[in-house]
C-alpha positions as CSV (number, residue, x, y, z in Angstrom):
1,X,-1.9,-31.6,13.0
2,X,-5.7,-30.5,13.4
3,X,-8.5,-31.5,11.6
4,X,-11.5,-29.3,11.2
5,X,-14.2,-31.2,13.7
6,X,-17.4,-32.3,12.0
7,X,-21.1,-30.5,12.6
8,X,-24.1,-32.3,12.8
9,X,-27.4,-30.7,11.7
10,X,-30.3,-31.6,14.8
11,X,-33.0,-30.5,12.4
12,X,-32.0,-33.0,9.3
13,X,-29.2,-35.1,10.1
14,X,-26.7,-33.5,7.9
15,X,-23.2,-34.4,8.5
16,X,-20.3,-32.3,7.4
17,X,-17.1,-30.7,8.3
18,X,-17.0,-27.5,10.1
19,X,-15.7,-25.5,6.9
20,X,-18.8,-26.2,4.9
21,X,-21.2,-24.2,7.2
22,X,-23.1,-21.2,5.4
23,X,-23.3,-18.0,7.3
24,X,-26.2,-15.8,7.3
25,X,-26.9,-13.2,8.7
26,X,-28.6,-13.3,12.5
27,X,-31.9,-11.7,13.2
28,X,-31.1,-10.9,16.7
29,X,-27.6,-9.3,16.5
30,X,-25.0,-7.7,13.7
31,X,-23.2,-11.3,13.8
32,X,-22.7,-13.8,11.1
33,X,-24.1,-17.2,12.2
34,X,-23.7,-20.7,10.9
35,X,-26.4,-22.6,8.9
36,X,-26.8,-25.5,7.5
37,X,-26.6,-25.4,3.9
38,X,-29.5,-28.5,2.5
39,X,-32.1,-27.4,5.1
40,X,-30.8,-23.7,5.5
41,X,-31.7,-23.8,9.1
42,X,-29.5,-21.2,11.0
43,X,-27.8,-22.3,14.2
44,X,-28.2,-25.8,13.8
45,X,-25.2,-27.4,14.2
46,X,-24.1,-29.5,16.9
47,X,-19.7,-30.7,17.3
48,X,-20.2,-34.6,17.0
């Protein structure tokens, strides 16, 4: 049994698990990234 493994955002401390992350869209490629959703920062997560 797995559980999803928590994020931290670097830029305001937000904690969550890994399932909550936004995606948006990425500037620099045609990929979907990751983003923190209370200080909509892209590509801020950390594993914890």
């Amino acid at each position: 049994m797995t559980k999803p493994y928590k994020t931290v955002c670097k830029d305001c401390g937000w904690r969550g698990l890994s399932s909550e992350r936004l995606e948006a869209q990425s500037p620099f490629a045609d990929e979907l990234i990751h983003g923190c959703p209370y200080c909509i920062r892209v590509d801020c997560f950390l594993t914890a």
